[in-house]
C-alpha positions as CSV (number, residue, x, y, z in Angstrom):
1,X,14.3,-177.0,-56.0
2,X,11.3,-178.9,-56.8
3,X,11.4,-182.4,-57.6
4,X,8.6,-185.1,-59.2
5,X,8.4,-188.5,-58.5
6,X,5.5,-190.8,-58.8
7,X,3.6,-191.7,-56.2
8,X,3.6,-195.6,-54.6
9,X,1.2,-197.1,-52.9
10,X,2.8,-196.6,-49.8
11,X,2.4,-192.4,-50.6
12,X,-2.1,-193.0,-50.1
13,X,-2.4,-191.6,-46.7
14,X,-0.2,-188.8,-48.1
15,X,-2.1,-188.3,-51.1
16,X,-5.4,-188.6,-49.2
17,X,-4.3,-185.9,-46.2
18,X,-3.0,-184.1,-48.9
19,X,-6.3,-183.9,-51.4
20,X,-8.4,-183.1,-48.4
21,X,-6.4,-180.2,-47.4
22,X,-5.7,-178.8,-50.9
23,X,-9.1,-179.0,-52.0
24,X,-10.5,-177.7,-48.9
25,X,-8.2,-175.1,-48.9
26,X,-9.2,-174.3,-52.3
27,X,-12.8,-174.3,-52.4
28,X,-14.3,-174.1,-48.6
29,X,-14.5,-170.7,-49.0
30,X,-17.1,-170.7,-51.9
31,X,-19.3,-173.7,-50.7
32,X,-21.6,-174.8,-48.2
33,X,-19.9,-177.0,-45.4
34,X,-22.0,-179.9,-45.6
35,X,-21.3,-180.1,-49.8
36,X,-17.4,-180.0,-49.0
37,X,-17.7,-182.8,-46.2
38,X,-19.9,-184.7,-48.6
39,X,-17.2,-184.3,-51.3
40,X,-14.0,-184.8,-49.3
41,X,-15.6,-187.9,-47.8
42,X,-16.2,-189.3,-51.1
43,X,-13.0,-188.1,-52.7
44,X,-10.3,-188.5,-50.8
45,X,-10.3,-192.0,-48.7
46,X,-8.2,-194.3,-48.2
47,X,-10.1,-197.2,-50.3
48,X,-11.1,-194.5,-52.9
49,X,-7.0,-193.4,-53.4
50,X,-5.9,-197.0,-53.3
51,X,-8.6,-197.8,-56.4
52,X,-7.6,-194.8,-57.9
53,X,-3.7,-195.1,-57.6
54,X,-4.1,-199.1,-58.6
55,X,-5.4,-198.5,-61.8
56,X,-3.9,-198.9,-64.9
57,X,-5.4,-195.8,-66.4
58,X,-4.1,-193.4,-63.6
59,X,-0.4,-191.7,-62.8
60,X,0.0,-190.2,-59.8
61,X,2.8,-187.7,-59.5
62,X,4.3,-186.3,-56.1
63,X,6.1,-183.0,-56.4
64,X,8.8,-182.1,-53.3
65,X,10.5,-179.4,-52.1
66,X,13.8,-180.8,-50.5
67,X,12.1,-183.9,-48.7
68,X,8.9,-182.1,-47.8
69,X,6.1,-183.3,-50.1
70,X,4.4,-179.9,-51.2
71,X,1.4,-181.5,-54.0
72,X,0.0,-184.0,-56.4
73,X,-1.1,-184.3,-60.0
74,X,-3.2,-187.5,-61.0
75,X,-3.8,-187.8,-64.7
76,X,-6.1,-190.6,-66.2
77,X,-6.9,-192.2,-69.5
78,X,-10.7,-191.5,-69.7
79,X,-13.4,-191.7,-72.6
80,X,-15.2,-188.5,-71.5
81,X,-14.4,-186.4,-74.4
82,X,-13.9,-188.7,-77.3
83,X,-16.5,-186.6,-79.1
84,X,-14.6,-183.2,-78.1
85,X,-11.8,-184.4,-79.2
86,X,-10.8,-186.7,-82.0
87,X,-6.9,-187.4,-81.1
88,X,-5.6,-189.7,-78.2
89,X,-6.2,-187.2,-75.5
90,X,-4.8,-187.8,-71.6
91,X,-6.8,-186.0,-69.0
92,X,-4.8,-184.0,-66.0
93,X,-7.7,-184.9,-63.7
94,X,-6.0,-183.3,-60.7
95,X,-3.0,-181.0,-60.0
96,X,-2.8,-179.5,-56.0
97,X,-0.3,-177.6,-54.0
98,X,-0.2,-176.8,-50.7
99,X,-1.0,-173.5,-49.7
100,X,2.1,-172.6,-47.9
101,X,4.1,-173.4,-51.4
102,X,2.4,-171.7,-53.8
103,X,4.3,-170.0,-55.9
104,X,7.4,-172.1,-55.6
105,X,6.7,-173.7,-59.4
106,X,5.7,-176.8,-58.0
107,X,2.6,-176.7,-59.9
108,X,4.3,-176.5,-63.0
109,X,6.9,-179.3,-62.1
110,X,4.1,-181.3,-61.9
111,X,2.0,-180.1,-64.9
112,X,5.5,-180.6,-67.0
113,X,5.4,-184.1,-65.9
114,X,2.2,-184.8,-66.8
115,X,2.7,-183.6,-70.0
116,X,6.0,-185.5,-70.6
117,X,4.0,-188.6,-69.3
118,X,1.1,-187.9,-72.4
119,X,3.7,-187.6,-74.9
120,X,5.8,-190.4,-73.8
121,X,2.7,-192.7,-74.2
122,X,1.3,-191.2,-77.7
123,X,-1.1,-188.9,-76.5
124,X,-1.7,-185.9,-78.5
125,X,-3.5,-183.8,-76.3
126,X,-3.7,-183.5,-72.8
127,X,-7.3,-182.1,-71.4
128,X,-8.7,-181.4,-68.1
129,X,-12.0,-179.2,-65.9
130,X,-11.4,-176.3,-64.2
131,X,-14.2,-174.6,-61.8
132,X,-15.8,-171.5,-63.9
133,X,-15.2,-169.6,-60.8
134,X,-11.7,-170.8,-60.5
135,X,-9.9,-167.7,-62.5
136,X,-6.0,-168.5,-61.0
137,X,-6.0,-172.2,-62.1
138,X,-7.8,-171.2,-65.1
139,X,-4.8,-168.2,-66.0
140,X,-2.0,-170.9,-64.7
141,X,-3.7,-173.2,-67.4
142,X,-3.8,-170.1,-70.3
143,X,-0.5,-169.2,-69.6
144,X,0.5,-173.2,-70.6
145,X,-1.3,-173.0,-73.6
146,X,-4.4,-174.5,-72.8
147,X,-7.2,-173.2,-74.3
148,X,-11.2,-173.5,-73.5
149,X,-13.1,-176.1,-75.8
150,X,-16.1,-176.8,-73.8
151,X,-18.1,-177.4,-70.3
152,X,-19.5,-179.9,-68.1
153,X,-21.3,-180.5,-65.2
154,X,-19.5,-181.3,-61.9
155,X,-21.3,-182.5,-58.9
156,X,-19.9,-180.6,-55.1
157,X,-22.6,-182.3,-52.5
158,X,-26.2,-181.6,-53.7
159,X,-24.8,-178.5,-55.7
160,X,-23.9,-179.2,-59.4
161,X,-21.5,-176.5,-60.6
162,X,-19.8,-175.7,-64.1
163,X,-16.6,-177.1,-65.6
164,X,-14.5,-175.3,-68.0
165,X,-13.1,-178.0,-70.4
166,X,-9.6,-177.0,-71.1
167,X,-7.1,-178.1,-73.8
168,X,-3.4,-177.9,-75.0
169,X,-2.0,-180.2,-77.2
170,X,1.4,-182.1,-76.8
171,X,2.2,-184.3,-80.4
């Protein structure tokens, strides 16, 4: 059974081990190596998670199977789409699992808990990018309701790549 908690400061080097190898995991494949080292080594450092997971405008949220930790959603308060959308909107910035527990619902567990965390702080919509090439994440996000409303421009490296801008509302 999958549980949620959120993530302390103590859970960084877990959340940074965990980013690389999700993300990597994810999107090697379709990349050049020398854009995903220059991402991951950006992304996902120590320093980097600490600033993120220290800010007031971020949740983290650590999703476990028994006492293994199996991913991580981080969602943010964020003024990128104030023209897009006109409501108090939360954005689910990232959501990862590990490959070898995919499938188990843990990405949902966590999604549900990013949603309960926009509604339970007067969000009405809950927002987030997803890869153009990235069709699984983008039917996982369908099949929740989201719905396309948008794109922008996401840097991987030297390569700058298209965003779908996804949205589901929540109050």
């Amino acid at each position: 059974m999958i549980k949620v908690r959120a993530a302390l400061l103590e859970d960084i080097s877990l959340l940074v081990s965990m980013g690389k190898e999700t993300y990597a995991a994810a999107f090697a494949s379709e990349n050049t190596p020398e854009n995903m080292k220059a991402y991951l080594d950006t992304a996902f450092t120590l320093e980097k998670i600490e600033q993120e997971i220290s800010d007031a405008n971020s949740q983290f949220f650590l999703a476990y199977d028994e006492s293994t930790p199996v991913g991580y959603a981080k969602v943010r308060v964020s003024e990128e789409v104030k023209g897009l959308i006109k409501e108090p909107a939360v954005e689910l910035e990232r959501i990862y699992i590990l490959n070898a527990h995919q499938g188990k619902k843990a990405g949902a567990a966590l999604l549900k808990r990013c949603i309960e965390y926009g509604k339970k702080n007067g969000f009405y919509w809950i927002w987030l990018g997803v890869w153009e090439r990235n069709i699984k994440a983008q039917q996982f996000y369908m099949d929740w309701g989201f719905e396309k409303f948008g794109t922008h421009p996401f840097k991987m490296g030297d390569d700058v790549q298209t965003d779908w801008l996804m949205k589901k509302r929540i109050g």
